[in-house]
C-alpha positions in Angstrom: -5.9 -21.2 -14.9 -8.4 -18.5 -16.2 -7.7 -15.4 -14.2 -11.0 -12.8 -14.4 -9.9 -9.4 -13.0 -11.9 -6.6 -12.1 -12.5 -3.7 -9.5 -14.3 -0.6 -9.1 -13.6 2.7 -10.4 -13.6 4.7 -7.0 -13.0 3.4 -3.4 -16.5 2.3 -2.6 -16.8 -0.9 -0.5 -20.4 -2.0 -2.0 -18.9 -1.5 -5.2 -16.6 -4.2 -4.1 -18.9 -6.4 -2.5 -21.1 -6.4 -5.9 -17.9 -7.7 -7.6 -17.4 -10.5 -5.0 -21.4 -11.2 -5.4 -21.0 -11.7 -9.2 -18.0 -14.1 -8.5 -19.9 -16.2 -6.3 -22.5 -16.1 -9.0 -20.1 -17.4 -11.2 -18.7 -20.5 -8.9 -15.2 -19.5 -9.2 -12.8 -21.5 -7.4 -10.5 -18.7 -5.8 -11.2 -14.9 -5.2 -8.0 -12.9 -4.3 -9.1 -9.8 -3.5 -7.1 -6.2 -2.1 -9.9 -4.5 0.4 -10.6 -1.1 0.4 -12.8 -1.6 3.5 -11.5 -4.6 5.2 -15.0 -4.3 7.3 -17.2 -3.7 4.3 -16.1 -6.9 2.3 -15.5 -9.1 4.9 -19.4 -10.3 4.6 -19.2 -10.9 0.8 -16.2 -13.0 1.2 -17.6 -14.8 3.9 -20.5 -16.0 1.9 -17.7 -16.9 -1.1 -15.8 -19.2 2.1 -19.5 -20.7 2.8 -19.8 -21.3 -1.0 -16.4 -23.4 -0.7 -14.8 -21.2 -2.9 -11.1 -20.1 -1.4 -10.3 -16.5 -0.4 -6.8 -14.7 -0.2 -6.4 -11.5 0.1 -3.4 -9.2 -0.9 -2.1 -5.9 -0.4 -4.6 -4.7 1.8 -6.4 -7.4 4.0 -9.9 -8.4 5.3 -10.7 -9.6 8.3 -8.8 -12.8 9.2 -11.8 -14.6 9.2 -13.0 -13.8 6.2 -10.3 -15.2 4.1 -7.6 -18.1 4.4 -4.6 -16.4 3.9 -3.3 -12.8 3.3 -0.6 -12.3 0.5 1.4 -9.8 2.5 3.5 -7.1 0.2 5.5 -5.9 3.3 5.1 -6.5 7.3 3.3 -3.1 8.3 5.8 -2.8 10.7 8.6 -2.5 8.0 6.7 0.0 6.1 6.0 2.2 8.8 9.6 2.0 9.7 11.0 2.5 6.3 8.8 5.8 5.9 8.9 7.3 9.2 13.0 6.8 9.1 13.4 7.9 5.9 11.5 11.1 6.7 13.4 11.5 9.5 16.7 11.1 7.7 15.3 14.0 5.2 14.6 16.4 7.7 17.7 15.4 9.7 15.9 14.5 12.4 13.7 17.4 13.7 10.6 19.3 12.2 7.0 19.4 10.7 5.5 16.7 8.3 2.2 15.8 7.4 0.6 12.4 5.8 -1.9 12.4 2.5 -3.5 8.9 2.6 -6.1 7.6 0.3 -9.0 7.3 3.0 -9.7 7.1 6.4 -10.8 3.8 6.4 -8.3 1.6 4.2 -7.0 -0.5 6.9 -3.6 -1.5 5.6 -2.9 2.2 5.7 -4.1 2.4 9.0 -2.1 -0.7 10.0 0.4 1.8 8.2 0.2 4.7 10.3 -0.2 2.7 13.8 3.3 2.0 13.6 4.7 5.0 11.8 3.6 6.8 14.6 5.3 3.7 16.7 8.8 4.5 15.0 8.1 8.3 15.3 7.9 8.0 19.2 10.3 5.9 20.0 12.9 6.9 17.5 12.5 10.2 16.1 10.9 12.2 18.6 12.3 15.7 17.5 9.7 14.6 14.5 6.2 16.7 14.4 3.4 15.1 12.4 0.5 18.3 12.5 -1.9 16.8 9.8 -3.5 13.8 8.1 -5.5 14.3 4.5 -7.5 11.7 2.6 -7.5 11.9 -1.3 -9.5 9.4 -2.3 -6.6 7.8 -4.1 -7.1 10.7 -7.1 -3.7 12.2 -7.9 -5.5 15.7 -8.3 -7.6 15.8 -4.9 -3.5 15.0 -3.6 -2.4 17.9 -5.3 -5.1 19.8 -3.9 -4.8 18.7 -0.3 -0.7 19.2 -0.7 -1.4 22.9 -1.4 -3.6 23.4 1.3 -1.0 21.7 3.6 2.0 23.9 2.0 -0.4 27.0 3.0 -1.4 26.2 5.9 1.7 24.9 7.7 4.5 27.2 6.6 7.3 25.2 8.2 6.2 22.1 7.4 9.3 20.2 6.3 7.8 16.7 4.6 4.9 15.4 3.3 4.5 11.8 3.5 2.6 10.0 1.0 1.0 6.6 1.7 -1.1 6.1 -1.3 0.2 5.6 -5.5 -1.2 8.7 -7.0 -0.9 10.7 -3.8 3.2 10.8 -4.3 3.2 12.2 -7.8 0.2 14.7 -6.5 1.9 16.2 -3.1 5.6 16.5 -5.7 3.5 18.6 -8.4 1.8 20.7 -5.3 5.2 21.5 -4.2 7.4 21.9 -7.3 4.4 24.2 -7.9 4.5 26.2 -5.2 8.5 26.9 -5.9 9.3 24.6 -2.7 11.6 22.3 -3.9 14.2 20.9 -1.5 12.7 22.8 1.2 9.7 20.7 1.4 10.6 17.1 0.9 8.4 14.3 -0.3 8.5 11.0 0.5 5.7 7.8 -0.4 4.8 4.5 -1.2 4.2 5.2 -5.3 5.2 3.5 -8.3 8.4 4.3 -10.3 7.0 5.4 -13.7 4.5 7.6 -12.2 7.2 9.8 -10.2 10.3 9.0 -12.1 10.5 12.8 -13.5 9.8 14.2 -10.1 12.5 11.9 -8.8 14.8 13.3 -11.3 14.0 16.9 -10.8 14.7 16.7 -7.2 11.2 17.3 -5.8 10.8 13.5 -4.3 13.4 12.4 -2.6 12.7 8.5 -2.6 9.7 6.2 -3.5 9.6 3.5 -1.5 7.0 0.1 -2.6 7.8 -3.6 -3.5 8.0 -5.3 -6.4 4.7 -5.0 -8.1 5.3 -7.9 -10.6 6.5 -10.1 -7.8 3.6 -9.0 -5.4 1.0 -10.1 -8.4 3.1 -13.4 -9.7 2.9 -14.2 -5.6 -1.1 -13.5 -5.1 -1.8 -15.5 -8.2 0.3 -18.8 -7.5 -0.5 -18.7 -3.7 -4.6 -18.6 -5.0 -3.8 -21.4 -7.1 -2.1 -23.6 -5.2 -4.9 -22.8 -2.3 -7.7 -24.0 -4.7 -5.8 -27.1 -5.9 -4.9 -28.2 -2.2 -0.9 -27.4 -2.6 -1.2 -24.5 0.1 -3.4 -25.1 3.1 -4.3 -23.9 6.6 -1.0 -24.4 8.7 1.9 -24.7 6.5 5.1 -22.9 7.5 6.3 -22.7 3.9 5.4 -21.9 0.5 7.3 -22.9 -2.6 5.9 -20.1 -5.2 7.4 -21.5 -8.8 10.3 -18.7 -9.9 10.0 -16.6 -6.8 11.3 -20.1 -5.1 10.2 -20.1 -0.9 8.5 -17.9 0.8 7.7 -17.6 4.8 4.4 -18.1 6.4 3.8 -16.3 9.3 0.7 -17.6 10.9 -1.7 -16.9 7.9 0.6 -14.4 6.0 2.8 -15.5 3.5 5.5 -12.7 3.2 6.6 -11.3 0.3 9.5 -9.0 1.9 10.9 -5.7 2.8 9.9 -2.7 1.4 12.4 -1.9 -2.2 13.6 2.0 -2.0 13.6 3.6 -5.5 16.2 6.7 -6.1 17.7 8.6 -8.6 20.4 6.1 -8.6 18.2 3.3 -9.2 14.6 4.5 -10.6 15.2 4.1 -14.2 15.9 0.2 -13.9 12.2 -0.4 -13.4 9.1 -0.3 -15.7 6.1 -0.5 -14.0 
């Protein structure tokens, strides 16, 4: 298969549609596409459907009509979970923490914090979240937002990450402002980007999936859509190395979220 990748520079929906335009343009036979507005691409990816060509999405999802299936990297259940207990565990239970999330209109990250804030009511109640920052995915505008956070909430006790570049920002706004191990961080982030942080002791874990596995999983699943091997229904997927996967209605599962550590971090190259 010829794969043609592309996205825009800075999280602007039209931006996004415009690529899915030029696409269609082109006739493709699959678009697999991760939505930074899951409203504001849902119409361009309609019109691809309409055009016959098949649409997945993957990492962060359109609207369920808009596409056939949804490559899912974890449930949003298990990465809500997985960050709002392993802030808990940090802070031992009790305390301050706020979130820096790319934007407040991504919606896997507002699938994200529906059931963080689940977890953090039903399990860790003693837990106080007391703000909520966008950065626009930019590692610098994280920094920037961490610092304000650090100044303005002097007992804050975590900051969550939910964003890549937002976990290396928020660990350089606090190893910065001489706060290390009494403000802890904690995020969904890559391993090469925080790996030193990780080491130093400024973030405690980095939690994700398996990036390579996540891509290998979004292409196959778009191929064997276009060539009729994956359709509308099926329970199952066999995805060549990765072996079987589970559908679940019209999301095909990748699994749990992988916790990077100090123990573990410098196993992984991505």
């Amino acid at each position: 298969m010829e794969l043609i990748f592309d996205g825009p520079t800075d999280p602007d929906p039209a931006k996004q549609n415009e690529i899915v335009e030029n696409w269609i343009a082109l006739g493709v036979d699959a678009i697999a596409a991760a939505c930074e507005n899951r409203e504001g691409i849902s119409t361009a990816l309609r019109k691809a459907k309409a055009r016959g060509i098949k649409v997945i999405t993957y990492d962060a999802d359109a609207l369920p009509d808009a596409r056939d299936f949804f490559v899912n990297q974890a449930t949003p259940e298990g990465i809500g979970n997985a960050l709002m207990d392993e802030a808990a565990r940090l802070c031992g239970g009790e305390g301050e923490f706020a979130i820096i999330t790319a934007s407040l209109t991504a919606g896997n990250m507002i699938e994200w914090q529906r059931h963080i804030a689940a977890r953090r009511a039903a399990n860790h109640p003693d837990m106080k979240m007391v703000a909520l920052r966008p950065c626009d995915d930019l590692k610098d505008m994280a920094q920037s937002e961490a610092t304000a956070l650090l100044s303005a909430y002097p007992n804050l006790k975590l900051i969550m990450a939910i964003c890549s570049p937002a976990v290396p920002g928020a660990a350089e706004a606090v190893k910065q402002a001489g706060k290390i191990g009494r403000v802890k961080v904690v995020g969904l982030g890559l391993p090469n980007e925080n790996r030193r942080y990780v080491k130093e002791g400024v973030t405690d874990t980095v939690i994700l999936w398996k990036t390579e596995d996540l891509g290998y999983l979004t292409v196959y699943a778009a191929h064997a859509l276009a060539t009729g091997a994956l359709t509308p229904g099926d329970r199952t997927f066999q995805a060549g190395k990765l072996g079987e996967f589970a559908i679940q209605g019209d999301n095909i599962l990748l699994g749990n979220p992988f916790f990077f550590t100090k123990e573990n971090i410098d196993q992984f190259d991505f």
